[in-house]
N, C-alpha and C positions, 0 to 999 in steps of 0.2 A: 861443413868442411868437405872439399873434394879433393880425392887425391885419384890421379889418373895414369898409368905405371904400364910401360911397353915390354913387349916382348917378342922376339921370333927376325930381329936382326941378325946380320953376317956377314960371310965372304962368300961367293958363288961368281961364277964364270957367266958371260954373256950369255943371254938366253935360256936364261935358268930361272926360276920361278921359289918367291920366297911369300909366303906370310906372315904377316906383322899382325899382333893382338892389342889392343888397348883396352885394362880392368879399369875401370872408374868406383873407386872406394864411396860411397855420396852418402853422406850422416844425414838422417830423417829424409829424404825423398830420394826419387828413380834418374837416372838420367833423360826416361824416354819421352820425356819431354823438350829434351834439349836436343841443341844442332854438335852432333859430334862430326872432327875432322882429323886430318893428317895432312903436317907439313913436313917441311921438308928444307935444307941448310947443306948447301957443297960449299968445301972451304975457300974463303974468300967471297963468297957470295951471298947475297941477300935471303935472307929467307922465304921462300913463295909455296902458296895453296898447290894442294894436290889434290887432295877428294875431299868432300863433309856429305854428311848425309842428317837428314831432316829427321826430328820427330814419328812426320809420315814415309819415312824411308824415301825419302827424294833426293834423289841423289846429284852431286855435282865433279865435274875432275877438270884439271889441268888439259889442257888443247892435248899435250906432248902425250899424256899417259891414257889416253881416252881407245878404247878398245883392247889396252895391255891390264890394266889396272882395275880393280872392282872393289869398291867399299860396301859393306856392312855391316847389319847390327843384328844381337840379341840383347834383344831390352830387357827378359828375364835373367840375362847374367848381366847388365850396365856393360855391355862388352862390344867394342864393334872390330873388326878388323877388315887388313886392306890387304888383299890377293894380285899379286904383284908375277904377272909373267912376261915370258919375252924381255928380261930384263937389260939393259943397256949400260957400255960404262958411266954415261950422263946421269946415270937416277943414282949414281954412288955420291952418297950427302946420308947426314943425322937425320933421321925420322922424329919427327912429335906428335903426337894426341893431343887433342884440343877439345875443349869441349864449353857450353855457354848455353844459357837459359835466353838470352834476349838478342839469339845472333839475326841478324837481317840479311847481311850479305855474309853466305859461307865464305868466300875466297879472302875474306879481310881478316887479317890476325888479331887487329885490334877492336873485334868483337868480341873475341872469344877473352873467357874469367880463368881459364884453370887448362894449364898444361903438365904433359908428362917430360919427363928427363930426356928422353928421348935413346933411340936406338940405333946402333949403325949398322947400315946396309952398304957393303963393298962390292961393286961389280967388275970381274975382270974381267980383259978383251982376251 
């Protein structure tokens, strides 16, 4: 059983800088064999990829968030989080943690087995 639980959402002004954590709870094995990610959901809108990162910490992100935004992991806590700066009002949407044993393409949601409740990040102008 995995359970995978956010934290370090908010409200912040444009151009402010937030980090989001994701714990992964994982009964009898590690995550660090799996592909953890972070999506992402503005109201009225589709859900789409923001960062995952690899086993071997390879990393992927969204065109929009690429040079603002940083995913990482610590595999000895099952913990990855995303360092979120330069923040804009467009990245204002619910955050998820995703996470998957047999993911092949990070940017697909419907790889991934097991997400978090998710977290909200509010960006003002």
């Amino acid at each position: 059983q995995v359970q995978l639980v956010e934290s370090g959402g908010g409200l912040v002004q444009a151009g402010a800088s937030l980090r989001l954590s994701c714990a992964a709870a994982v009964s009898g094995r590690t995550f660090s064999a799996g592909v953890m990610g972070w999506f992402r959901q503005a109201l009225g809108k589709e859900r789409e990829f923001v960062a995952a990162i690899s086993w071997s910490t390879e990393d992927y992100y969204l065109d929009s968030v690429k040079g603002r935004f940083t995913i990482s992991r610590d595999s000895a806590k099952n913990t990855i989080y995303l360092q979120m700066n330069s923040l804009k009002p467009e990245d204002t949407a619910i955050y998820y943690c995703a996470g998957g044993f047999r993911v092949t393409r990070p940017g697909a949601a419907d790889e991934y087995d097991y997400w978090g409740q998710g977290t909200q990040v509010t960006v003002s102008s």
